[in-house]
N, C-alpha and C positions, 0 to 999 in steps of 0.2 A: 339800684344797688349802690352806684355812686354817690345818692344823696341820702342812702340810709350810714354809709361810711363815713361822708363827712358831719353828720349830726353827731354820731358819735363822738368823732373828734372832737367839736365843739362843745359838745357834754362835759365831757375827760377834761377839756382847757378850761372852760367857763367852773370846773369844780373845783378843780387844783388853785385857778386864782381866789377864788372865793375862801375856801378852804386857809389858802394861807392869810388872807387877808384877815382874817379871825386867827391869826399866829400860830394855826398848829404845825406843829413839826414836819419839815419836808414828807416823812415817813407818810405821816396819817395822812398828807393831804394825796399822795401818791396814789394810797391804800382807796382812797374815799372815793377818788377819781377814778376808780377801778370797778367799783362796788357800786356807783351810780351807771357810768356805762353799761357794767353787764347788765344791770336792772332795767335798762331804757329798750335793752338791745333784747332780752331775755320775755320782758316783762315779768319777771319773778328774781330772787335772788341764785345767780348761780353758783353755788356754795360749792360742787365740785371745779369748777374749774378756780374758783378763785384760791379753793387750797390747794389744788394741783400745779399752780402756776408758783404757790410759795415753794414749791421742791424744786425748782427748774435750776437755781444755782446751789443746791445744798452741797456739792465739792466743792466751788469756790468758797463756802461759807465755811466750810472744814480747815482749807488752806487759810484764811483768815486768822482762826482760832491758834492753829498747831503751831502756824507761823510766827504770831505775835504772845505766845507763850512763851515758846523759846528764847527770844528777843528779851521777852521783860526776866527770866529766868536766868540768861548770859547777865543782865544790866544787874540782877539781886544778888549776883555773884561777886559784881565788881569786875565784870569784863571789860564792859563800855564804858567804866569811868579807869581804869586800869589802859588801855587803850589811847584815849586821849590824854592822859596826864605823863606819856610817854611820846608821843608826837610832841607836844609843845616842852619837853624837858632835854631830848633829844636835836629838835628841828628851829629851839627857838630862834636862833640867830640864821637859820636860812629860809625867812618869808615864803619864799614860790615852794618849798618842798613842805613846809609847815600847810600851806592852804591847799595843797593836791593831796595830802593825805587825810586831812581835814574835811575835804570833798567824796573820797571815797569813804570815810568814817559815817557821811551822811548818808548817802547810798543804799549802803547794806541794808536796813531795816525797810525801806519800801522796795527793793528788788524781791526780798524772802516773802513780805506779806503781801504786798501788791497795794499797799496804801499809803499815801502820803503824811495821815494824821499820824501815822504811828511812829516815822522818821522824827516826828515834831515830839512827839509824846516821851520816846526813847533816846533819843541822842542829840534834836532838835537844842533843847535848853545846855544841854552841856559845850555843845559847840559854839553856839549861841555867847557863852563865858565865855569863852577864848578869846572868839572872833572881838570881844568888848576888849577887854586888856591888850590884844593887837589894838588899838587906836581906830578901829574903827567904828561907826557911829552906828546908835541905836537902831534908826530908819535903814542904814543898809543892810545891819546885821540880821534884824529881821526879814527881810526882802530875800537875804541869801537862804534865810532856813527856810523861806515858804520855796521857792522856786528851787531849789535843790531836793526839798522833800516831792514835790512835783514828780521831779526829776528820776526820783529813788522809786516813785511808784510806777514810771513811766518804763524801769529799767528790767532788763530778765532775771532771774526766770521766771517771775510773776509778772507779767501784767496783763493786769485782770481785763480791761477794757478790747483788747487782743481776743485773750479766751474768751471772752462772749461771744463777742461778735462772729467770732472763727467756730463756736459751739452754733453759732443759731443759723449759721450758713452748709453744719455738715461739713468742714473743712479741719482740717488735724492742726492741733496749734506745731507747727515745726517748720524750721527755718527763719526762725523770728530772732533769733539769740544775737546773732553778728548786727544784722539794724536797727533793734533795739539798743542792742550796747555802745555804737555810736552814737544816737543821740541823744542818749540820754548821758552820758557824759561828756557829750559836746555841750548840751545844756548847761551841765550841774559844771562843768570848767570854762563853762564865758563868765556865767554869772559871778561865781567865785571869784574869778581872779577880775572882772569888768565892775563888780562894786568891792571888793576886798583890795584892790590891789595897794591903794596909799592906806595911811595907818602909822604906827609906831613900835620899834622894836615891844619884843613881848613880856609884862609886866609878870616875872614868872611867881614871886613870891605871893602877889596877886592874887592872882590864877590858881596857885596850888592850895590856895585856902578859901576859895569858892567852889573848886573841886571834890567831892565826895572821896574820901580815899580809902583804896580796893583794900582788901588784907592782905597781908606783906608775903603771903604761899601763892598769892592771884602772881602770873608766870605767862608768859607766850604761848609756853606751849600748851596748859590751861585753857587759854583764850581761842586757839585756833584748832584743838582737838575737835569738838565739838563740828565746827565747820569742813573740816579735814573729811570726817566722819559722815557729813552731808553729801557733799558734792560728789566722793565716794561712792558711794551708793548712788548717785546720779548718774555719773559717768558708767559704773558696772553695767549698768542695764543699757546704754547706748554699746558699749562694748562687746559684751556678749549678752544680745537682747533673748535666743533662744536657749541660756541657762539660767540668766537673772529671774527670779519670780519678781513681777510688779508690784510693786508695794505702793507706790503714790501716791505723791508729794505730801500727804499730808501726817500720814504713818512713818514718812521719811524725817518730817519735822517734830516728831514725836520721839523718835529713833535719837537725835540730835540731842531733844532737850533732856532725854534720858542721859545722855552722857555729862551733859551740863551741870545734871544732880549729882552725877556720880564723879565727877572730878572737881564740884566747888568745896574751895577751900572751908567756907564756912556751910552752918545746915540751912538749909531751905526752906521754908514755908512752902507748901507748893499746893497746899488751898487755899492758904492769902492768895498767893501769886496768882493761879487759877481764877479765883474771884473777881479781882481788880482787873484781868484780861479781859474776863466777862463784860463785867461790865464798861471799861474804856469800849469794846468792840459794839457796844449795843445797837448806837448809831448808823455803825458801815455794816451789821448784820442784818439790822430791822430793814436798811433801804433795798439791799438785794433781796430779801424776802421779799418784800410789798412791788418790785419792781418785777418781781416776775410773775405776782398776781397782773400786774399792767398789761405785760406783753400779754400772756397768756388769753385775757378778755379783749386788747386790740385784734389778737389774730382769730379769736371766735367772729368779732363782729366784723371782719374785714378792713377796720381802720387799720391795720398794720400794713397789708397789703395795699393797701392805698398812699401810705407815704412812703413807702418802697416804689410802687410808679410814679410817684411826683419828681423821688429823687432821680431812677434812672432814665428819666424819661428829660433829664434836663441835658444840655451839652455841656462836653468835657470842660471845654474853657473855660466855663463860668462857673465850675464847680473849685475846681481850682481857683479862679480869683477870689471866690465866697467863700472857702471851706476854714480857710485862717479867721475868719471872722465868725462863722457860725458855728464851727466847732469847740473853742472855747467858751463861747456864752450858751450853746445847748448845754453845753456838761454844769455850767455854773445853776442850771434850770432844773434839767433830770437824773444831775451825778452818775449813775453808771448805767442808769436808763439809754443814755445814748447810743452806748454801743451797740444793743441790739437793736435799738429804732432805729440809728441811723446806717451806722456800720453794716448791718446784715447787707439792706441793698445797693451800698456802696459796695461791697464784692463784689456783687452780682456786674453793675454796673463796670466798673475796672475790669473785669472777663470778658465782658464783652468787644470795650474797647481794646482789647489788647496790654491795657496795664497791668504790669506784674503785682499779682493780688497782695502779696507776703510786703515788698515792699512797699506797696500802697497805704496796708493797713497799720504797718510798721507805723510811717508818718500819723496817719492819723491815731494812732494808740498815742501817741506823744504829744498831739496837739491838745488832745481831750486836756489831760490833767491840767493842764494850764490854766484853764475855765474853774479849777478849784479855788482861787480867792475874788469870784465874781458872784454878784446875789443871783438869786433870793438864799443859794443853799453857804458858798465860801466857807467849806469846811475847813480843809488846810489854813486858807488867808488866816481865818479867823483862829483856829487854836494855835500857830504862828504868835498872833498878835496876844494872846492871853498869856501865854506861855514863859515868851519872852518877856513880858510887860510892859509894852509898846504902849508911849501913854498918848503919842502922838496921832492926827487925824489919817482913818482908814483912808479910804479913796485919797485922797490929795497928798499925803505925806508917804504911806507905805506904797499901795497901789501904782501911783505914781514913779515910786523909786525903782519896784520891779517893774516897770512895762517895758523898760529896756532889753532887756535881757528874753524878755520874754515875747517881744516882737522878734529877734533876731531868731530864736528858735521856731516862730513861725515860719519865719522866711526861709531856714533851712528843710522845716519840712514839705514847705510848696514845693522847694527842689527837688525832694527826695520824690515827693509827686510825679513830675512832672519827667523826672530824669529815672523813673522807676526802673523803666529798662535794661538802661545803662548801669544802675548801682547792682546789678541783679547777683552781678558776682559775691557781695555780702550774704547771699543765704547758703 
């Protein structure tokens, strides 16, 4: 049993490497490494499980869509450029309040979708201008939008890496709000203000004419109806959970982008708009799809269950000294694969030893993202750097400039680790 489990493994790895080494997309090589195991393990093609295993995240694939329609719907409106061209018109001359709201302007977009490209996609490039006209330098400016967009996917009430893992364990995503929301704005305000903080007053004539500009009806209260109208209906249903009918989250972000049409000043495309979501998400849809063909063929053949005993079967300490190290370059390897590979029986694992699971998994839900501008995948790093037009060297110049910030928030999640008990009052 044991050595029919680790062939597999080594099937699944020996395919994936193979696979990408002939350049095909993390996706297929995912998918192929799925489809050769079950065949090894099967001896035939198991076509039910492997489409079975494609449905395993279709909510999160829903909340992806609803979420980042919305987003790009508020942005065709003139929200997101209305928004920032009022921060730096308003806050130019007070630096520390110009970059804390500049920080939370990044935020939004991967708290709602649960992804960091789309922070990048959406509001990444706009902030990205500011940050340039403050006097700050290309290599940090970029640094700040990868690790802040991190940061945004890292943040509540989406994060995806959380729901998985907490879906594949049988555990109710709740009580995750409070220690997500610390660190992940612990993160997105060292970085901020640890590479932003020198610079030059803000070149606003600049700036306002590299800015896209909203239409002159785009309003406050425009911009934050919509949200208003969200969380709304979030809250109701925590409030009174036995009159609320459940709608969730992704009928909720539907509900949202409906108002979004209904109060933009100008008319909508809203099959362009639709389109271009499409396709921007094809990437973060295709890999949770193919990624639950994976799981689904690891746990037929017993490979899953076997690196679930390798993990809990290791001691506490050295999980802890290794998880800052492994957890970011797993996720740089299997993107949101990790969570249920690794995550599931690290639950397991923290229940037993007596660490508090919510805050456990909190940390590592935070750790993950971080591993998003590390090869073979560096989705974030890398639309980051295209985005911005970073012309300078990946690894040695951008890489480099974020590991600061991004070590120090490892180090904060070890603690949170480690002191899980003691933070427990955050859920």
């Amino acid at each position: 049993m044991y050595a029919h489990a680790w062939l597999i493994i080594g099937v699944m790895t020996v395919t994936f490497i193979i696979t990408r080494w002939f350049k095909l997309t993390t996706e297929l090589a995912i998918f192929a490494a799925a489809v050769v195991g079950g065949i090894v393990h099967t001896r035939g093609i198991p076509v039910r499980h492997l489409i079975e295993g494609t449905f395993t995240y279709l909510d999160i694939c829903l909340i992806f869509i609803t979420a980042t329609l919305f987003i790009n719907l508020l942005k065709k409106a003139g929200g997101i450029s209305f928004i920032i061209r009022e921060i730096i018109i308003k806050f130019r001359d007070r630096r520390v309040l110009c970059l804390l709201l500049l920080t939370l302007v990044l935020l939004i977009p991967g708290a709602l979708t649960g992804a960091g490209a789309v922070t990048v996609f959406t509001t990444g490039t706009l902030v990205g201008t500011v940050l340039t006209y403050m006097g700050i330098e290309k290599t940090r400016s970029t640094a700040i939008i990868f690790v802040c967009a991190t940061m945004s996917a890292a943040a509540p009430p989406i994060n995806l890496w959380a729901m998985m893992a907490a879906a594949g364990a049988n555990m109710p995503y709740v009580g995750f709000m409070r220690p997500l929301l610390v660190l992940s704005l612990s993160g997105a305000l060292i970085t901020m203000f640890l590479l932003g903080r020198k610079g030059t007053p803000v070149d606003l004539e600049k700036a306002l004419k590299e800015l896209p500009e909203p239409p002159e009806e785009m309003s406050w209260l425009r911009v934050l109806l919509p949200f208003l109208v969200f969380f709304g209906i979030l809250i109701a249903g925590r409030i009174w959970p036995f009159h609320m009918p459940i709608l969730g989250l992704p009928l909720m972000f539907v509900i949202a982008a409906v108002v979004v049409i209904i109060i933009s000043p100008i008319k909508l495309d809203i099959v362009t708009t639709a389109g271009e979501t499409i396709r921007s998400l094809i990437p973060l849809v295709g890999i949770m799809i193919v990624v639950g063909s994976l799981i689904q063929i690891m746990a037929l053949s017993g490979a899953r269950g076997m690196v679930s005993l390798g993990v809990v079967t290791l001691p506490l300490g050295v999980l802890f000294a290794t998880l800052w190290i492994i957890s970011p370059v797993a996720q740089g390897v299997f993107q949101y694969a990790v969570a249920p590979l690794l995550g599931v029986p690290l639950i397991f694992l923290f229940d037993m030893e007596g660490v508090n699971i919510i805050i456990g998994l909190a940390a590592l839900s935070v750790m993950w993202p971080l591993g998003d501008g590390l090869p073979p995948t560096a989705v974030v790093g890398r639309a980051a750097v295209l985005e911005l037009n970073f012309e300078g060297r990946y690894y040695r110049d951008f890489l480099k400039t974020a590991l600061l910030p991004i070590l120090i928030m490892l180090g904060i999640c070890t603690l949170f680790l480690i002191f899980s008990n003691q933070l427990s009052f955050l859920i």
